[in-house]
C-alpha positions in Angstrom: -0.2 62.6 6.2 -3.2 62.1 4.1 -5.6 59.5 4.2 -5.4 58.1 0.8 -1.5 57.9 1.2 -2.2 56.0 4.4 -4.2 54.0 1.9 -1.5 53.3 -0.3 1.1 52.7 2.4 -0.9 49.9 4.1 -2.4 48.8 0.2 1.6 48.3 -0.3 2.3 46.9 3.2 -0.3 44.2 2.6 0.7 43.4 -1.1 4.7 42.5 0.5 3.7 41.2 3.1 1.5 38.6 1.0 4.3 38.2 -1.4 6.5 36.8 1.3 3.9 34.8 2.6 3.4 33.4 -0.8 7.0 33.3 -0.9 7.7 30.8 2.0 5.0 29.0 1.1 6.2 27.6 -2.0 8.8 24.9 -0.6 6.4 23.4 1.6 4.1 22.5 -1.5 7.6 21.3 -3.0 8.0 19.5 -0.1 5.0 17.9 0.3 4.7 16.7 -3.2 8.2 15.1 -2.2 5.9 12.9 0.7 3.7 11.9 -1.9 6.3 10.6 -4.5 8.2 9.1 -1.4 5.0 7.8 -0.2 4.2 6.1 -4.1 7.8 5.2 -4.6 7.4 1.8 -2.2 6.1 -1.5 -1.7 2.5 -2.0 -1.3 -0.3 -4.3 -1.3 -2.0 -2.9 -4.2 -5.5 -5.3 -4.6 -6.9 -8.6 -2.6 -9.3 -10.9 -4.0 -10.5 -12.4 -1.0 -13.6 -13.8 -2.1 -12.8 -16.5 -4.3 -15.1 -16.5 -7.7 -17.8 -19.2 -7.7 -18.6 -21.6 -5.3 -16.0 -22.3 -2.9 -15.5 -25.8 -2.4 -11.7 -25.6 -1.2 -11.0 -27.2 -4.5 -7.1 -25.6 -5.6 -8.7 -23.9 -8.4 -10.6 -21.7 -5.8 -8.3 -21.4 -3.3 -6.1 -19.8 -5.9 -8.7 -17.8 -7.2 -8.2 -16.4 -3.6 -5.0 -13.8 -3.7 -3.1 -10.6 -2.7 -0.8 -8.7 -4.8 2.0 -7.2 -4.1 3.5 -4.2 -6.3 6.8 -2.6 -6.0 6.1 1.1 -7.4 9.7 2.3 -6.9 12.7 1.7 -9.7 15.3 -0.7 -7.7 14.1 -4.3 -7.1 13.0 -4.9 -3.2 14.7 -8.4 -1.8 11.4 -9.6 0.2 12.9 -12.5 1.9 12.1 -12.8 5.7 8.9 -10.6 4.9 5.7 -11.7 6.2 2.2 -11.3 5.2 -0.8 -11.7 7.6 -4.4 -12.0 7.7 -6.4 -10.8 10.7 -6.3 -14.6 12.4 -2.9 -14.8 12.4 -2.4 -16.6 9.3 1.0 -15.8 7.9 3.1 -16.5 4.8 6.7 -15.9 4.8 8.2 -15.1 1.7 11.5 -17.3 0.8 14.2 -16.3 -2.0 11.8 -13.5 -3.5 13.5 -10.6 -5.3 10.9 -8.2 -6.8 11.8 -6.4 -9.4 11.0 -2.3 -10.0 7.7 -1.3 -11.1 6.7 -4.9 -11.0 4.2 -7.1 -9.1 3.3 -10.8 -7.6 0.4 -12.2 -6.8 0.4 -14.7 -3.9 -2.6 -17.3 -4.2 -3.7 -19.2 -1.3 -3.8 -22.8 -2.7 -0.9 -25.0 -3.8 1.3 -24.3 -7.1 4.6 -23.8 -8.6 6.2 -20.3 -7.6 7.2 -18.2 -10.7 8.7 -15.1 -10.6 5.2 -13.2 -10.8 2.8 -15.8 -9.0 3.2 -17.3 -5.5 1.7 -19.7 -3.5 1.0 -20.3 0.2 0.8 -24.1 -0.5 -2.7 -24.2 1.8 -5.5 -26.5 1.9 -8.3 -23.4 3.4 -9.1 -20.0 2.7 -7.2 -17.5 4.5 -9.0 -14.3 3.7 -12.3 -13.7 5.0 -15.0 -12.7 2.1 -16.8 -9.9 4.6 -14.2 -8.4 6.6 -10.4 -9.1 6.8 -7.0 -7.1 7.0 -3.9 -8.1 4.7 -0.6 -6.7 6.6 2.6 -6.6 4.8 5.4 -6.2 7.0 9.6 -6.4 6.2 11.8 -8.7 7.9 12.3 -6.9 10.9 8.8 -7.1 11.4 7.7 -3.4 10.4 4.6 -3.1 9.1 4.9 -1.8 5.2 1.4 -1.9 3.9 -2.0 -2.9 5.1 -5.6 -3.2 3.4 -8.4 -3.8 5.5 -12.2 -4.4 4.3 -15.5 -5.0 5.9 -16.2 -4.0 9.4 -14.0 -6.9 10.8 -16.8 -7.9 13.2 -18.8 -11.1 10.9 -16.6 -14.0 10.3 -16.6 -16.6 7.4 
């Protein structure tokens, strides 16, 4: 056998064997593009505004100015009663006869107010959220954690 048919043979070896590669390859991208839409197709706590604008005087004007939202990315509404959300002191707010619809999303404000189907409120007369460093955990109501955000170093306290 020559050496440039050699060549070729392994050249042509190589070139199937990447093909196949490349092959089986393919449904593992499919796949984890499937994890991604799973991962985006759920209920999350999408922003926090833990530091209240302005001075905070624990008037209810700036205790609601202090919120989390809530957003349901997927299609079918989410029943969220029974579901908790918690700060990193153990501050928690239960949520009570709260259907969110798909693709929508609710704020929960820390002061006192009248519940609507897009704002909520913890009905509390001091901030919950720490300005510096804090943690907002969302879990269901058999206590599974959904979402969480954290920010700060969660070390310096109000």
């Amino acid at each position: 056998m020559s050496a440039s048919s050699t060549a070729r043979r392994v050249a042509a070896t190589a070139l199937a064997a990447g093909a196949i590669v490349s092959a089986t390859a393919l449904p593992a991208v499919a796949a984890h593009d499937g994890d991604r839409h799973r991962q985006q197709s759920r209920v999350e706590i999408s922003r926090v505004q833990a530091d209240s604008p302005g001075r905070e005087n624990r008037s209810n004007r700036s205790l609601n100015a202090e919120w989390v939202e809530i957003t349901n990315n997927s299609r079918r509404a989410v029943n969220l009663d029974g579901w908790t959300l918690r700060d990193n002191d153990g501050n928690r707010y239960r949520f009570r006869d709260v259907r969110l619809a798909g693709r929508a999303t609710i704020r929960i404000h820390t002061g006192e107010g009248r519940d609507t189907r897009t704002d909520l409120y913890q009905d509390r007369r001091d901030y919950v959220w720490d300005n510096r460093s804090d943690k907002a955990t969302l879990r269901d109501d058999r206590g599974h954690t959904v979402d969480t955000k954290s920010w700060g170093n969660h070390h310096h306290r109000r």
